[in-house]
C-alpha angles and dihedrals in degrees: 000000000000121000130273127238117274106260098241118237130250123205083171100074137042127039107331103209085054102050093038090060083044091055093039110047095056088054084045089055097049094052083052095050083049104054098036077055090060096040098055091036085061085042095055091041090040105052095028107035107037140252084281096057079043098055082046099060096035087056090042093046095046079056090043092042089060086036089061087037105060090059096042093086097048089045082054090048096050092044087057092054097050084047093058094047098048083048101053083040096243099141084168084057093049090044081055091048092042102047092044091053089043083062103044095047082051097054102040092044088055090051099047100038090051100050087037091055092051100047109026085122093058090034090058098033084059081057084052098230116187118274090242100055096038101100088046107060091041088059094048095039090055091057094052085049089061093047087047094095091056102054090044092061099028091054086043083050093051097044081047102059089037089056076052098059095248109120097156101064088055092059100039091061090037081062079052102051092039100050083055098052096051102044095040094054103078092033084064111034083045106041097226114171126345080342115120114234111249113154117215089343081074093060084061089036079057106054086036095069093042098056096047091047091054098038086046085044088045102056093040089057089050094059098037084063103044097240118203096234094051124117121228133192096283089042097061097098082071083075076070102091127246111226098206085049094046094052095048088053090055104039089038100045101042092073091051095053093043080063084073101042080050095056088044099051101046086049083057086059102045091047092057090048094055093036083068085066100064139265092286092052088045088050092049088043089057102038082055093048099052087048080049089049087066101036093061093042087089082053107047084046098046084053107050087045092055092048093053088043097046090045101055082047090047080050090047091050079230083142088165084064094050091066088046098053093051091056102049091050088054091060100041087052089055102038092051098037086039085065107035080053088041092058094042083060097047088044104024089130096052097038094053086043080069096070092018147066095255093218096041130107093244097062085060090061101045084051087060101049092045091058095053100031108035095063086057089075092075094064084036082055094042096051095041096059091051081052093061091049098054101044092053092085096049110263091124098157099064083066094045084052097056106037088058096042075053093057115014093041106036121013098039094047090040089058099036099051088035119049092071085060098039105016115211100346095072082053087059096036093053089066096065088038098055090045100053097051090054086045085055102041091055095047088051086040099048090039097054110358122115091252094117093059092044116112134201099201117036075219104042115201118279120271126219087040089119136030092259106124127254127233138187120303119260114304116236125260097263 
């Protein structure tokens, strides 16, 4: 008996505050899987393999973090777009969208990965990576190179299917990539069984093999199921670009992406602000921010949901959800990162023990940062949900502003000119203070900016295609 279609999802009927957690915990849970990957992949490569093999993969990773970067923002577009299109029930719309985007990531994947693959020595010797460390990283970053193709399309797959209103999916074969991961990479770098022995070439080899297995599994379930989104034999000439869809990807998911350069590069600057304090203050520094990597997961989550959910509502014209929706993600942002910042106060101590010597110097003064730092998430969440609303109808570069008037015009001068006056502690100080300021511009922003009148496409998809229902227009900017 052969499958039935999957039912499509719909983020435009039903309670919001429940189907927004819905929606939200499954992406929550797949930030989590991918950092704790990352995290026991560097524990295997740095007490087995050495600082050098270390060094290696840090330097590896920091190429293979702005890789990923760069396409972000046109995965997000393209999420928004699907989104529209579900929403406004123009399945047709969201095939186009799809099969442009399945091209583009193709093509761009071969390229890089190709000219990745031929001069990842010169690329790592630019980055100045040790000497020691040098054939090392240009084994394992070959291998990632290789393996580039496959998180390209597998992450494209996952924000698809998200813009569709299907979150679980996503996390289900994340479980899948990431067991993988884990349990192949000592099997590799150590050459137990039938393994080969590869070092820290194993640990890409690794992560090689489980991306291609999900994205090929992935792909498989999809079909099996009939998925909406799907292409069949007389769709394939959606894979031809679109040239209108194309350049809204671009132009709409640059500015996304840019978000991320703009975070780096302020952290490069911070570091090396806190690096002039000496290596217990940098150790501090780094057992804090791994603490902060957690504490903003609710938030990153929270947000991406909201911006899937807000843009299949902005599709559906249902304009009264849209505010809704914005609300209940607020609190939501404030009620999960309130009590992940509300534990590392009760346990501050015990949490940074984790990463620290309990009885050292270094965990002092992590105890320190984290009191005046950690509280300043729940502005950074807040902010960062009210981002995902407004660019779901397509204003993007209002986030990208003030994001970069947050970190580039407040938190980093505030620390620069500061800290000779007040040592440490403006470095600290800067963190609330930046993100306040973004938590402020976007409510400004949301409250009176232009955001509700931005497009992605100069044709958005049609409306009345589906039975979700239909609302006002779009109120006007008062």
């Amino acid at each position: 008996m052969p499958p039935t279609a999957t039912r499509r999802p719909s983020l435009t009927e039903g309670p919001i505050a429940r189907t927004l957690l819905t929606f939200s915990l499954p992406i929550l849970g797949a930030n989590v899987l991918q950092s704790l990957n990352g995290s026991i992949n560097m524990v295997w490569i740095g007490h087995f393999l050495g600082e050098s093999a270390l060094t290696a993969s840090a330097n590896a990773n920091l190429l293979l973090f702005l890789l990923l970067g760069l396409v972000f923002g046109i995965s997000m577009a393209n999420t928004l777009m699907v989104g529209q299109a579900v929403g406004a029930g123009d399945i047709d719309q969201a095939k186009r969208v799809v099969g442009t985007s399945v091209g583009f990531f193709v093509a761009l994947s071969a390229i890089v990965a190709a000219l990745g693959y031929a001069f990842a020595p010169e690329i790592l010797a630019a980055m100045r990576t040790p000497p020691d460390a040098l054939p090392l990283a240009v084994a394992y970053l070959r291998i990632i190179f290789l393996a580039l193709p496959s998180m390209y399309l597998y992450n494209f797959l996952m924000m698809t299917l998200r813009g569709a209103g299907d979150s679980h999916t996503p996390f289900l074969f994340m479980l899948i990539s990431v067991g993988l991961d884990i349990g192949l990479n000592p099997l590799f770098i150590f050459g137990i069984g039938p393994f080969p022995k590869l070092g820290i070439a194993g640990s890409a080899t690794a992560t090689l093999i489980a991306q291609t297995v999900a994205l090929l599994a992935l792909l498989a379930w999809l079909y099996r199921r009939k998925h909406f989104l799907c292409l069949h034999r007389g769709e394939l000439h959606y894979l031809k670009p679109d040239f209108a869809i194309l350049r809204a990807l671009v132009l709409k998911g640059l500015p996304m992406g840019m978000q991320m350069v703009v975070i780096s590069t302020s952290a490069l600057v911070m570091i090396s602000l806190v690096n002039a304090y000496g290596s217990q203050t940098t150790a501090a520094y780094g057992a804090a921010l791994q603490l902060w990597t957690y504490v903003q997961m609710p938030a990153l989550a929270i947000g991406s949901a909201v911006s899937s959910m807000a843009a299949q509502n902005v599709g559906a014209q249902r304009w009264d959800r849209v505010g809704r929706i914005a609300a209940i993600g607020l609190g939501y942002s404030l009620l999960l990162v309130g009590t992940l910042v509300a534990i590392i106060y009760l346990f501050n101590h015990g949490a940074l023990a984790l990463f620290l010597p309990r009885d050292g110097e270094a965990i002092t003064i992590a105890q320190h940062i984290n009191a005046i730092v950690v509280w300043s998430y729940l502005f950074f969440g807040l902010g960062f949900v009210l981002f995902g609303v407004i660019r779901s109808t397509g204003a993007v570069m209002p986030p990208l502003v003030i994001l970069a008037i947050a970190l580039w015009c407040v938190r980093v001068p505030f620390a620069w000119l500061l800290h000779g006056h007040f040592g440490a502690n403006a470095v600290w100080w800067s963190f609330p203070l930046g993100s306040l300021t973004m938590l402020l511009l976007a409510a400004v922003y949301y409250r009176w900016g232009g955001w509700r009148k931005a497009r992605l496409l100069a044709h958005p998809p049609r409306t009345g295609m589906a039975s979700a229902p239909v609302g006002a227009a779009a109120p006007s900017e008062s």
